[in-house]
VOBA-1610 file (N, C-alpha, C; in pm, whole numbers, padded with zeros to 5 digits, always signed):
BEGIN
Unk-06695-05362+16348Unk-06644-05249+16270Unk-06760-05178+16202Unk-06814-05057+16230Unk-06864-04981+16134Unk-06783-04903+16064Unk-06886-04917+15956Unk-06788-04780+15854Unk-06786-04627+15917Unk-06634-04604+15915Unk-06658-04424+15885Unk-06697-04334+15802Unk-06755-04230+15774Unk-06808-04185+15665Unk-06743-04053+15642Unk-06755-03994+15538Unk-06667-03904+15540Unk-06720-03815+15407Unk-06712-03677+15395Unk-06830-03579+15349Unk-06713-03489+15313Unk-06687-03464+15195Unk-06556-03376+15154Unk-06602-03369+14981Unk-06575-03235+14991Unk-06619-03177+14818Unk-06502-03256+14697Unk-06448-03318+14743Unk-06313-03378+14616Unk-06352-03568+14645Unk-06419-03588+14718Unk-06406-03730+14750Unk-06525-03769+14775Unk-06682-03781+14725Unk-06787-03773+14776Unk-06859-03950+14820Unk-06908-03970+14880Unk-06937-04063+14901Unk-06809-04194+14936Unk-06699-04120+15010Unk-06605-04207+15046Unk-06634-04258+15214Unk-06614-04358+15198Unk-06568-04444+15292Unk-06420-04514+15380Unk-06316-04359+15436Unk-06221-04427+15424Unk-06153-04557+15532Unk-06225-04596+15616Unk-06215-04739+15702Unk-06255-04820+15614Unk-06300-04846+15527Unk-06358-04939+15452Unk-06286-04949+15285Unk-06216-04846+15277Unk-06193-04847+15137Unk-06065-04971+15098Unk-06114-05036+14972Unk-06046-05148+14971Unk-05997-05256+15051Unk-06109-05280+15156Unk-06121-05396+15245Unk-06153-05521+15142Unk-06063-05610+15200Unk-06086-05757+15141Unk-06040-05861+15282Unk-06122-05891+15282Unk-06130-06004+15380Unk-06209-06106+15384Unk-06247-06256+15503Unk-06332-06310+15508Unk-06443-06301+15639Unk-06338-06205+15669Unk-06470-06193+15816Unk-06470-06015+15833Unk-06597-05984+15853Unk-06649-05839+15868Unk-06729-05814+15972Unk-06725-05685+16034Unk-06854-05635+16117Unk-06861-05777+16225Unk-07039-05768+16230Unk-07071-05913+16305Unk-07031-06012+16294Unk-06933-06038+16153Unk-06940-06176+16067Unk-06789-06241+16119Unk-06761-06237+16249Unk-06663-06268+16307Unk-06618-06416+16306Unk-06474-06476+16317Unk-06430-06614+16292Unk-06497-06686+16431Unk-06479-06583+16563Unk-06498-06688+16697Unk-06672-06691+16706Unk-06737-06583+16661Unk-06873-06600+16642Unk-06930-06751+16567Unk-06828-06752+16438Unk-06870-06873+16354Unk-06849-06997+16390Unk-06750-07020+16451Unk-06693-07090+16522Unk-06762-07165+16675Unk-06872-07053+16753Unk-06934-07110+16856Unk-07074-07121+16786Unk-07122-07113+16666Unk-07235-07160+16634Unk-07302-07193+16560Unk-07194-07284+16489Unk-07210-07404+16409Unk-07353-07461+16413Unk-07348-07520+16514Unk-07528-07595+16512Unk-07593-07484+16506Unk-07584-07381+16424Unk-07728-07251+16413Unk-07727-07243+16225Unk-07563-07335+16163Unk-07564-07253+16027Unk-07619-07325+15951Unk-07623-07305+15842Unk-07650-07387+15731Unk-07512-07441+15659Unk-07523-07525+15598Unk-07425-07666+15540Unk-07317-07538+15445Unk-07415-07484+15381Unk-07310-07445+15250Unk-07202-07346+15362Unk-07235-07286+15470Unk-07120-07215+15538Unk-07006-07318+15588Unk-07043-07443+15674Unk-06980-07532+15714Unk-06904-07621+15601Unk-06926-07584+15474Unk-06854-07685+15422Unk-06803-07642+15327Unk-06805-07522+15289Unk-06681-07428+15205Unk-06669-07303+15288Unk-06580-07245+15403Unk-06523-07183+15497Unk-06496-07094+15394Unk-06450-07071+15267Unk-06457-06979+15167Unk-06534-06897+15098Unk-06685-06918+15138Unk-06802-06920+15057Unk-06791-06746+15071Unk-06761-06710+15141Unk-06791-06512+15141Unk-06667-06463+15169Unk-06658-06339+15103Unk-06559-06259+15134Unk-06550-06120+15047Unk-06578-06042+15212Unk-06637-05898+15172Unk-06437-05811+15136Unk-06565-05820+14960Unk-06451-05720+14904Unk-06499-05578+14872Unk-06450-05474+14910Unk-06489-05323+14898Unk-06424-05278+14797Unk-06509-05193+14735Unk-06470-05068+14621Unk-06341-04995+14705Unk-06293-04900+14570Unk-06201-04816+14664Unk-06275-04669+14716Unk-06417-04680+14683Unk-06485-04603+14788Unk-06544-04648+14931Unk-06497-04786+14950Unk-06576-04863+15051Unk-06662-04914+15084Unk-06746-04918+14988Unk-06889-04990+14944Unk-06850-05150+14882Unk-06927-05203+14864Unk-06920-05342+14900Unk-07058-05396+14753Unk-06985-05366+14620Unk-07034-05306+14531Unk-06935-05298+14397Unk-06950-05312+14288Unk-06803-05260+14179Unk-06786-05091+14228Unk-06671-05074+14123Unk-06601-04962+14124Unk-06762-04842+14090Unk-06714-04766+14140Unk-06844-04643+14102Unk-06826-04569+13972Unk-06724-04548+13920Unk-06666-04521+13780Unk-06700-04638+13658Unk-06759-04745+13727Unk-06798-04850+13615Unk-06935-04865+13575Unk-07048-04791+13679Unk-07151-04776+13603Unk-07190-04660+13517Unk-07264-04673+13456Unk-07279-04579+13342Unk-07453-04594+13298Unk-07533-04693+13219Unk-07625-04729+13214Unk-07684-04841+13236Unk-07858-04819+13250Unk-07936-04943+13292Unk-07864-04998+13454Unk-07854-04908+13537Unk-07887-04987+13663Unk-07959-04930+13747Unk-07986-04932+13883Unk-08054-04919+13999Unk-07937-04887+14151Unk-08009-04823+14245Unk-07918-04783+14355Unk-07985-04808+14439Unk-07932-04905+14519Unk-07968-04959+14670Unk-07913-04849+14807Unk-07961-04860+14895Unk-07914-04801+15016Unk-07979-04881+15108Unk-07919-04865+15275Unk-07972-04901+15366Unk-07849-04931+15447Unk-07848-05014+15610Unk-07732-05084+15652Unk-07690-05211+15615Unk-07676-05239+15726Unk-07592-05382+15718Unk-07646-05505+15630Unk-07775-05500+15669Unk-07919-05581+15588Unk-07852-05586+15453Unk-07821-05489+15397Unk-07796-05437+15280Unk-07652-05451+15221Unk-07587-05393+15319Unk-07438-05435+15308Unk-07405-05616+15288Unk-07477-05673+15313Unk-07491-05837+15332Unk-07379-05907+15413Unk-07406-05826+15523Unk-07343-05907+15654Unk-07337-06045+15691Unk-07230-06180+15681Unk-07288-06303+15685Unk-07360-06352+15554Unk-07321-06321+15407Unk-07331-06338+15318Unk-07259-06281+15213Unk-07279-06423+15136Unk-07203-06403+14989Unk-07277-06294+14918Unk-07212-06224+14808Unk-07250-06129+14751Unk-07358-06192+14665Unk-07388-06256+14599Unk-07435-06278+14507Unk-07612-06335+14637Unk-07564-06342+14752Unk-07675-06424+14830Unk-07752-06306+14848Unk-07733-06183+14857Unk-07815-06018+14895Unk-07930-06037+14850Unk-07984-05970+14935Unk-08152-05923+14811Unk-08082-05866+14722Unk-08022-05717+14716Unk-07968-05625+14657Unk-07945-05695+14488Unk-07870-05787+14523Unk-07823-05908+14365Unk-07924-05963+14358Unk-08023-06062+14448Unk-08109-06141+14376Unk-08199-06049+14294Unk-08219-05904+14312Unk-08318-05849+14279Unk-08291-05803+14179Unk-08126-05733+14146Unk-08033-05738+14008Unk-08080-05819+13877Unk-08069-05903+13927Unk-08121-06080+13862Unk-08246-06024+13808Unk-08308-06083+13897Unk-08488-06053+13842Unk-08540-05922+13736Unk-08440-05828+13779Unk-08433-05723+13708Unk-08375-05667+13577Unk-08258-05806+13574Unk-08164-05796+13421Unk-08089-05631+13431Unk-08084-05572+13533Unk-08016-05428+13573Unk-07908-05475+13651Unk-07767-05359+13628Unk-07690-05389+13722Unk-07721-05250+13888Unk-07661-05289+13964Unk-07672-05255+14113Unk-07585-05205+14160Unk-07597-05025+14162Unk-07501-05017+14266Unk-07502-05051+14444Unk-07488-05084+14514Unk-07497-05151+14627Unk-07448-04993+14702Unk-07519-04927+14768Unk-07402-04826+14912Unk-07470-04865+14991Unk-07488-04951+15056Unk-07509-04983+15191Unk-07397-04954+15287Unk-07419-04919+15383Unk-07324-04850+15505Unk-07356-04947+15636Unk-07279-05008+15678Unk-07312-05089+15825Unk-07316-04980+15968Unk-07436-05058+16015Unk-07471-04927+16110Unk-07482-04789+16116Unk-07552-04757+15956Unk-07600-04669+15923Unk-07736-04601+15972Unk-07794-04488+15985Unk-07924-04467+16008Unk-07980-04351+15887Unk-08081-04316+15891Unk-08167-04252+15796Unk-08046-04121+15720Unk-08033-04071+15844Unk-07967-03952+15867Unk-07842-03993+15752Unk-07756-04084+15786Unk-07642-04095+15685Unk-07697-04127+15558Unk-07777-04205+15533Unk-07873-04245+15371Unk-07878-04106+15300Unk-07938-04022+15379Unk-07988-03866+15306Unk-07877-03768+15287Unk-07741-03796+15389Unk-07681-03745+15358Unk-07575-03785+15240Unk-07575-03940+15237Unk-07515-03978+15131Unk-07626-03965+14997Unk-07752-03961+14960Unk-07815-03882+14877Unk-07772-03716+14830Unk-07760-03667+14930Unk-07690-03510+14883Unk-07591-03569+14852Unk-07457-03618+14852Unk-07367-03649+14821Unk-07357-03714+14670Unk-07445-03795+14660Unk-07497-03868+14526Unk-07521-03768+14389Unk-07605-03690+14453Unk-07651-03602+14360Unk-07549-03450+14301Unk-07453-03442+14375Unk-07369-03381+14342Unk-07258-03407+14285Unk-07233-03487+14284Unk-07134-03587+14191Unk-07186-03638+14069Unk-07033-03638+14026Unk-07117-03625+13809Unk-07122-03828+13817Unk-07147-03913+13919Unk-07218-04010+13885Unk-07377-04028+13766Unk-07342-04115+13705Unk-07487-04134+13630Unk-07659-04129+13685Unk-07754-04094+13661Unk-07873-04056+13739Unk-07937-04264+13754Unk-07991-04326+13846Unk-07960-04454+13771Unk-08155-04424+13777Unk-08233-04574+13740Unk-08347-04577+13672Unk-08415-04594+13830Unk-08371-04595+13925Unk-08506-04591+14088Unk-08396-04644+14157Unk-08446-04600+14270Unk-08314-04643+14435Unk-08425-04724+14496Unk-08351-04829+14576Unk-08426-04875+14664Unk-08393-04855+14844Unk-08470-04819+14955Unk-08427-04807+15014Unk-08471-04903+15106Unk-08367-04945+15150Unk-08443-05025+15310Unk-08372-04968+15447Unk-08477-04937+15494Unk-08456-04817+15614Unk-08390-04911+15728Unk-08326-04843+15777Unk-08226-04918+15963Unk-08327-04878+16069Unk-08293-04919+16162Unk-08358-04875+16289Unk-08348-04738+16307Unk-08457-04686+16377Unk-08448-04520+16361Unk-08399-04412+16450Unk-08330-04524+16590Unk-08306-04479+16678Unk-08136-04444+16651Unk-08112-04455+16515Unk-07946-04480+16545Unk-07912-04349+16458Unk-07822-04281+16506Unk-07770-04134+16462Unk-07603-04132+16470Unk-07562-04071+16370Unk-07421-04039+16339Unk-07388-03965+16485Unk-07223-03959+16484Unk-07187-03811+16600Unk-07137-03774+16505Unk-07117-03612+16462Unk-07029-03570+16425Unk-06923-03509+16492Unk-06789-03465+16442Unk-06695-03441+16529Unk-06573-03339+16365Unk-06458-03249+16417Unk-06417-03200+16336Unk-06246-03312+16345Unk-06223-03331+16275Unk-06108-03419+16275Unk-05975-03335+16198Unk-05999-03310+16086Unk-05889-03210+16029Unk-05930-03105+16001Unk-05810-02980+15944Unk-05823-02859+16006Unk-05830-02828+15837Unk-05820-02938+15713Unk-05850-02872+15566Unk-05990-02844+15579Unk-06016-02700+15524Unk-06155-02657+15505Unk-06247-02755+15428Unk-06389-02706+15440Unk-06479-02798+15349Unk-06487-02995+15398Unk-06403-02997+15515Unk-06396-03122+15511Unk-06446-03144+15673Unk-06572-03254+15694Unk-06650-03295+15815Unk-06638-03424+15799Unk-06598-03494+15917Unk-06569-03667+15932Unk-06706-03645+16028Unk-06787-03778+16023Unk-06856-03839+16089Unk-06847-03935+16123Unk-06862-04006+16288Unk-06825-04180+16298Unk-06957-04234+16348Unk-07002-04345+16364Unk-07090-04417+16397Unk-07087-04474+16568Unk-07067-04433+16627Unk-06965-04481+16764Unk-07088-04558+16878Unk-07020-04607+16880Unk-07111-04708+17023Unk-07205-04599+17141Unk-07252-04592+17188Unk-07317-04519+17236Unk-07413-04366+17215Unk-07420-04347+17058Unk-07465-04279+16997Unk-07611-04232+17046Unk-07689-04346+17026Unk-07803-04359+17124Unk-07873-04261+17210Unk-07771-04334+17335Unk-07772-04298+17482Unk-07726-04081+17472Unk-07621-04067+17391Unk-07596-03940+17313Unk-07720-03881+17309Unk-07726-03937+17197Unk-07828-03818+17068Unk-08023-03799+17214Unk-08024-03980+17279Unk-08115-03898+17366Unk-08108-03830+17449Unk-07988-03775+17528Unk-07952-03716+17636Unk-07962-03566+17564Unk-07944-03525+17438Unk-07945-03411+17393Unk-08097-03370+17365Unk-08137-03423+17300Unk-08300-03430+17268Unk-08367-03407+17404Unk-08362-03523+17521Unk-08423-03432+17665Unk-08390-03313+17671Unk-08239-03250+17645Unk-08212-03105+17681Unk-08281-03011+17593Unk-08346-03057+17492Unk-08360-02948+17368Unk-08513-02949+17440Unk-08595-03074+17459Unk-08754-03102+17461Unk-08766-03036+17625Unk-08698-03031+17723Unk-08709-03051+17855Unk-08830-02929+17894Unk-08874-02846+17841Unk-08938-02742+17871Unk-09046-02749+17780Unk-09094-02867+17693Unk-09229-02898+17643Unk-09296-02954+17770Unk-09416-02925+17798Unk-09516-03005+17824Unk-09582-03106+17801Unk-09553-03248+17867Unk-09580-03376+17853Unk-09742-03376+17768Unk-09720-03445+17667Unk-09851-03492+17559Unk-09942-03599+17696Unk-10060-03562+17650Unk-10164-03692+17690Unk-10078-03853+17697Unk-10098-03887+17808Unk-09999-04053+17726Unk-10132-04115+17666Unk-10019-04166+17591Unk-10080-04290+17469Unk-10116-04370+17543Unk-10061-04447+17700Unk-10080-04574+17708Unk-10043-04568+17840Unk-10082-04681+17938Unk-10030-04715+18087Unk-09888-04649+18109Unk-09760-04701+17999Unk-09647-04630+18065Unk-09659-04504+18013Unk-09677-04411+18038Unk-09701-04258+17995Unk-09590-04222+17900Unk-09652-04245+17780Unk-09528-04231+17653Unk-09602-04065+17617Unk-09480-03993+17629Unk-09501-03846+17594Unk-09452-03805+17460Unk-09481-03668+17424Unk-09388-03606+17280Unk-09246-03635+17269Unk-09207-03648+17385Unk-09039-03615+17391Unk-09022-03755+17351Unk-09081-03908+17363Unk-09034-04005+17346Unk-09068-04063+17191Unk-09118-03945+17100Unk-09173-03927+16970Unk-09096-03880+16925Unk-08982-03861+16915Unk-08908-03728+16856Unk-08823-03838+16754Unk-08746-03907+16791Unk-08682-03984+16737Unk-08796-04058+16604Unk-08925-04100+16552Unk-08951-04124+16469Unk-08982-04030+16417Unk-09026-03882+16456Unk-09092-03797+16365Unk-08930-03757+16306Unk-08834-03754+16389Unk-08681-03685+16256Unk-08656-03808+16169Unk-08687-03957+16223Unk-08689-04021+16137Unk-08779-04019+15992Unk-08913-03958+16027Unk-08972-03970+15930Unk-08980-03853+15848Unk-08926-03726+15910Unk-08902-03619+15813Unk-08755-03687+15719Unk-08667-03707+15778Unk-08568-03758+15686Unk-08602-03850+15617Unk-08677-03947+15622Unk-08760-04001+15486Unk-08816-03896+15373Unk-08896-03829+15412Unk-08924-03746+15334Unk-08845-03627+15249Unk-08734-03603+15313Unk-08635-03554+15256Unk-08557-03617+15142Unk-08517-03739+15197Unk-08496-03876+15121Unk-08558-03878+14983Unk-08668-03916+15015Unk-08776-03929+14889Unk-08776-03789+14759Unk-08767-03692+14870Unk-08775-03581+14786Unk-08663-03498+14686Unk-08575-03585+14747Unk-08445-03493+14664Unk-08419-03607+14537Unk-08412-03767+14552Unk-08477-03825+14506Unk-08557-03821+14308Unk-08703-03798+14364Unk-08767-03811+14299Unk-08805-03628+14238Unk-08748-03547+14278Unk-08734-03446+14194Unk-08623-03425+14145Unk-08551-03554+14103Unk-08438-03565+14033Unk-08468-03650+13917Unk-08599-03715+13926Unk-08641-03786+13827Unk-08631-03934+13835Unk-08601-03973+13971Unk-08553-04125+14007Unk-08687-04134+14097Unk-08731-04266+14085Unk-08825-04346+14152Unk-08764-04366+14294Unk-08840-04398+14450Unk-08735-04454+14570Unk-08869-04574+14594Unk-08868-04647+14600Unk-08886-04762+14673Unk-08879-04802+14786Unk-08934-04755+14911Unk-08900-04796+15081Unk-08948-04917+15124Unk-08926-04982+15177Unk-08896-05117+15287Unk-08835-05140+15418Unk-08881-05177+15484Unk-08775-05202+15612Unk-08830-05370+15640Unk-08737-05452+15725Unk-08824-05562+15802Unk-08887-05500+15869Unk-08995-05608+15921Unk-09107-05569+15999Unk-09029-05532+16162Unk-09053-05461+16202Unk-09027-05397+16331Unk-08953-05305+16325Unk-08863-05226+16227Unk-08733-05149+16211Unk-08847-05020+16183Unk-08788-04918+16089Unk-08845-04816+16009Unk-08974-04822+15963Unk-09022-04958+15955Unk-09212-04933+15973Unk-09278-04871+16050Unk-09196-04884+16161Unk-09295-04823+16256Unk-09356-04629+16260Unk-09240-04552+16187Unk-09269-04429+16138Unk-09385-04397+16056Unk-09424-04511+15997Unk-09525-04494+15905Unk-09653-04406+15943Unk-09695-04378+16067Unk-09768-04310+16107Unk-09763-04137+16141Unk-09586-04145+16118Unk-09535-03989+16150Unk-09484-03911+16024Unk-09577-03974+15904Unk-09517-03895+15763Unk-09600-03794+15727Unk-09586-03684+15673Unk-09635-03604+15647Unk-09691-03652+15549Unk-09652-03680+15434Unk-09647-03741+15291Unk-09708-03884+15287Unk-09862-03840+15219Unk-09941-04027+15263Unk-09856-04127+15202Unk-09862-04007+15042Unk-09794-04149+14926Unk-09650-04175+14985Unk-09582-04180+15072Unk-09467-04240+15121Unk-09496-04370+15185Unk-09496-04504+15148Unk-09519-04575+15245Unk-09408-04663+15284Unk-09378-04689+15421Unk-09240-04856+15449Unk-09291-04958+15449Unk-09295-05011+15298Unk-09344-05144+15306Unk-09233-05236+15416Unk-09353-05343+15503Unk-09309-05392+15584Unk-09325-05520+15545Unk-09200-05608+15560Unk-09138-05714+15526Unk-09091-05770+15631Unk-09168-05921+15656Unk-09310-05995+15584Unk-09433-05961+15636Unk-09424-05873+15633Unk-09580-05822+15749Unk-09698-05782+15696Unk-09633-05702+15584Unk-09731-05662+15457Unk-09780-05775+15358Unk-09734-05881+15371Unk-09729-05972+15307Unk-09786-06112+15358Unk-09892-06137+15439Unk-09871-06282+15478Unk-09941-06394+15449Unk-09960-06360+15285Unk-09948-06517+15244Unk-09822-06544+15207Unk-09766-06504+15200Unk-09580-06569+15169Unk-09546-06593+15286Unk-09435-06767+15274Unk-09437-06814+15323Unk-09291-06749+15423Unk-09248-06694+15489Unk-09119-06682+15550Unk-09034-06752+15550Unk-08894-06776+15514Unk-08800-06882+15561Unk-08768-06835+15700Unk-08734-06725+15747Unk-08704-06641+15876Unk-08536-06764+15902Unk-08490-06784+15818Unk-08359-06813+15832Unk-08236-06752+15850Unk-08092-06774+15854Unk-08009-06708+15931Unk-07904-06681+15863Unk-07827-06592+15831Unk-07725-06529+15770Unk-07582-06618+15837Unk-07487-06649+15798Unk-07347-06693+15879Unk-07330-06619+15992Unk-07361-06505+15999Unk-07346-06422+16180Unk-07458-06500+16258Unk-07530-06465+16192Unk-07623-06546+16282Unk-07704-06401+16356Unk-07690-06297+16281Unk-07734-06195+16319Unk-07818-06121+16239Unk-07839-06124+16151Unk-07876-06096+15985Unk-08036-06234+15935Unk-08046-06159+15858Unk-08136-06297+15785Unk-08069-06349+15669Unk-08131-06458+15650Unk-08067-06565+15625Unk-08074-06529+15443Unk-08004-06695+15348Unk-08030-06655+15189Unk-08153-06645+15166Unk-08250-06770+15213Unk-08372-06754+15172Unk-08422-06642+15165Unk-08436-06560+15270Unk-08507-06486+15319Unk-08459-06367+15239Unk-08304-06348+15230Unk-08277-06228+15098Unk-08401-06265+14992Unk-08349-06393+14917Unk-08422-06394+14829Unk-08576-06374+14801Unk-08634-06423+14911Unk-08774-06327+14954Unk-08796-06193+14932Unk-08683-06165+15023Unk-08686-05993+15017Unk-08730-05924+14845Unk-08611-06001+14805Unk-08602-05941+14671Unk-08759-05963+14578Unk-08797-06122+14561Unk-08914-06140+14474Unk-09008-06064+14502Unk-09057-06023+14631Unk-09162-05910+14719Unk-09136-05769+14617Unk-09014-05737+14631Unk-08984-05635+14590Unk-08989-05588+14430Unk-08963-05702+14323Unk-08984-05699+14227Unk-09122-05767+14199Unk-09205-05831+14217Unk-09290-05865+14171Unk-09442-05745+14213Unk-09422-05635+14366Unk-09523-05617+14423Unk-09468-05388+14324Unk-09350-05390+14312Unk-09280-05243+14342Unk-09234-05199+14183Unk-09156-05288+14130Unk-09054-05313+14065Unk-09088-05362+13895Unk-09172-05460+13927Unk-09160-05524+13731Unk-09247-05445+13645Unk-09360-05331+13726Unk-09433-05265+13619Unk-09337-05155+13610Unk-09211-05119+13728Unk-09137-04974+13684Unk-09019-05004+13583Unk-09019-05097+13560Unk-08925-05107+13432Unk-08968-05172+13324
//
């Protein structure tokens, strides 16, 4: 299940597939998944079958009510990583970093989200009489992944977007049609990687920068991260030096990795949240507050 997202001047930052979900199994975090791979989990999943259970706002975030913060917190974004797929709430970086921070967290993480929805849920953020909070943190998704949009109802002012399986294969089939009449770049390398197969990090990395910018001329700090292999790899297509994706654990290697496993078995694991988080507050975080 990904979330649907949904972009309407009376309802901003709603989520309505997701709104007021309570369950124990989500997304990846499936019963027959858990069920064939037992010998991959850790004890505390196997021996309280209760231990998680993703409860959503009635905006669909996975997070308290959005009407309940007010002061002293922080705003997370990113996907699933974030959303804490195969984990208890309290197991997130997002919370351990809460913690360390003595701030509360709003959490919008979006599952199978990409840059593109982050920035657009930023415009969304910022237009809504929500509180300004003290720095966002972002941890970027893979950069290859793009919304479709589509018109669903006929009330004005109102655009549904879905996340749909083959998005991908989409968004590159359009991009050849738009690039098809550039002239192939020098290749980089034996397989002849051209401009056209660049395109996808440089919109990734302008939408970072967009990101950042609406952001921090709002008076909020952003904080970027991705794991190592995701949204790091743009780092070379920013316009903007001072933007950097800290890469996690890559940037880092005297810390030790747990590289352990979330209950999907798809995700990283608690340790490794909790990594996430100390990196983040001890290297980003404890001189900005």
């Amino acid at each position: 299940m990904h979330q649907r997202h949904i972009y309407n001047k009376d309802e901003l930052l709603f989520l309505p597939n997701t709104s007021g979900y309570d369950d124990a199994w989500f997304s990846c975090d499936r019963e027959d998944q858990f069920l064939q791979n037992q010998d991959r989990l850790d004890s505390i999943y196997l021996d309280n079958p209760e231990y998680i259970r993703y409860k959503m706002n009635r905006h669909g975030y996975r997070t308290d009510e959005l009407a309940n913060f007010s002061d002293d917190f922080f705003v997370v974004m990113g996907c699933s990583y974030t959303v804490g797929e195969g984990l208890a709430e309290h197991d997130r970086w997002s919370d351990r970093l809460a913690g360390l921070c003595g701030l509360k967290c709003m959490n919008l993480g979006i599952s199978g989200a990409g840059i593109d929805v982050l920035l657009a849920n930023t415009l969304q953020y910022l237009k809504s009489p929500l509180p300004q909070p003290k720095f966002v943190v972002l941890q970027h998704p893979e950069v290859a992944r793009t919304q479709q949009w589509f018109k669903e109802d006929p009330v004005r002012d109102t655009v549904f977007s879905e996340l749909l399986t083959g998005s991908e294969t989409a968004m590159a089939d359009l991009v050849h049609e738009l690039t098809k009449d550039l002239a192939p770049a020098e290749p980089k390398d034996s397989d002849g990687t051209n401009r056209r197969d660049l395109t996808k990090l440089i919109t990734a990395a302008y939408n970072t920068e967009f990101f950042n910018r609406y952001w921090t001329s709002s008076g909020v700090p952003v904080i970027h991260w991705s794991f190592t292999g995701d949204a790091d790899v743009i780092n070379d297509y920013k316009v903007n030096p001072d933007i950097h994706i800290t890469s996690i654990p890559n940037d880092f290697p005297d810390v030790d990795w747990p590289g352990d496993l979330a209950r999907d078995c798809a995700h990283d694991g608690i340790e490794s949240n909790k990594q996430v988080a100390n990196i983040l507050y001890k290297h980003f975080i404890e001189d900005l507050i």
